[in-house]
C-alpha positions as CSV (number, residue, x, y, z in Angstrom):
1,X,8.8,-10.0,-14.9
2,X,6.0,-7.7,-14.4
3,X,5.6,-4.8,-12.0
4,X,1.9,-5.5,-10.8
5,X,-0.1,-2.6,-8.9
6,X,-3.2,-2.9,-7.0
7,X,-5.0,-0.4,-4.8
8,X,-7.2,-1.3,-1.7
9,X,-10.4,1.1,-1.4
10,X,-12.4,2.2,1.3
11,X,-15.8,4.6,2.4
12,X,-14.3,8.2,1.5
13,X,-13.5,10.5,4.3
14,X,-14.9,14.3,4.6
15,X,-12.1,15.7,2.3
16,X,-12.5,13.0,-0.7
17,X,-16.3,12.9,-0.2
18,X,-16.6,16.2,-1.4
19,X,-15.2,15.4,-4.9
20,X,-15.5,11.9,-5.1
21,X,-18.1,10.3,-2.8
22,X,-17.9,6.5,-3.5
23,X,-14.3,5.2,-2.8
24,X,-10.9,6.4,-1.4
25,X,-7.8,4.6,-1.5
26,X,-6.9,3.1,1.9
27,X,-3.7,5.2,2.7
28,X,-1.1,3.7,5.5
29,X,0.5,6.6,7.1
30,X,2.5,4.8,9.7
31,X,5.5,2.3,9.7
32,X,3.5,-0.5,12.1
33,X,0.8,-0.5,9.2
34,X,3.1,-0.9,6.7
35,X,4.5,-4.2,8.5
36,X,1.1,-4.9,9.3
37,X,-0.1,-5.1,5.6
38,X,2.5,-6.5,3.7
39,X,3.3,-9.5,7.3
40,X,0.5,-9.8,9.1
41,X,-2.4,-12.6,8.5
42,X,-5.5,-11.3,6.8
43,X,-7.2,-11.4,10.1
44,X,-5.4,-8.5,11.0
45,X,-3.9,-6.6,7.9
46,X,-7.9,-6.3,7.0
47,X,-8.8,-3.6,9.5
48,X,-6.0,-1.2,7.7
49,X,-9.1,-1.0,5.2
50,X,-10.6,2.1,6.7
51,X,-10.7,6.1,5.5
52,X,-8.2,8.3,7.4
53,X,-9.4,10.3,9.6
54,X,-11.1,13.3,8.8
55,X,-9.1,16.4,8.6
56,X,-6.2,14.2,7.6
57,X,-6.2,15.1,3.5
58,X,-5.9,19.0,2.4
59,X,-7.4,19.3,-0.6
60,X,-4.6,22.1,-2.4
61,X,-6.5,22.3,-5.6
62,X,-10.3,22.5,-7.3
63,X,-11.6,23.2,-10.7
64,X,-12.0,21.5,-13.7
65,X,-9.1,19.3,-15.3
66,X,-9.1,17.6,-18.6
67,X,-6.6,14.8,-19.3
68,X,-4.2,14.7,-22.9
69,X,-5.5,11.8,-24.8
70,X,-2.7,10.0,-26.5
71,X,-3.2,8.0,-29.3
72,X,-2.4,4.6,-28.7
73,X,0.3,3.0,-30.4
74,X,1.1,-0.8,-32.1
């Protein structure tokens, strides 16, 4: 078997905008939304797809970050 991941992306809120101004990640913060995604017809599980509210995120660090590149392996 495979572990598959997907992530559902919205309009940015205030917080993200600032350092990334074309997507957020939806984020469900509550247990109803979390029944509501992974039970509910599309119908309804669709309007989780929205920023959080602003003031929600606290951005706790800035500056400039550089990834390790690891060589790939065979």
């Amino acid at each position: 078997t495979a572990d598959l991941f997907g992530f559902l992306t919205t309009t940015p809120n205030a917080e993200v905008r600032a350092v990334h101004p074309k997507a957020m990640p939806a984020i469900l913060t509550e247990p109803t939304e979390w029944e509501t995604w992974l039970s509910a017809p599309w119908s309804e599980a669709k309007a989780l797809q929205r920023p959080l509210s602003d003031g929600a995120l606290r951005i706790v660090l800035r500056g400039e970050k550089e990834d390790t590149v690891v060589p790939a392996t065979l």
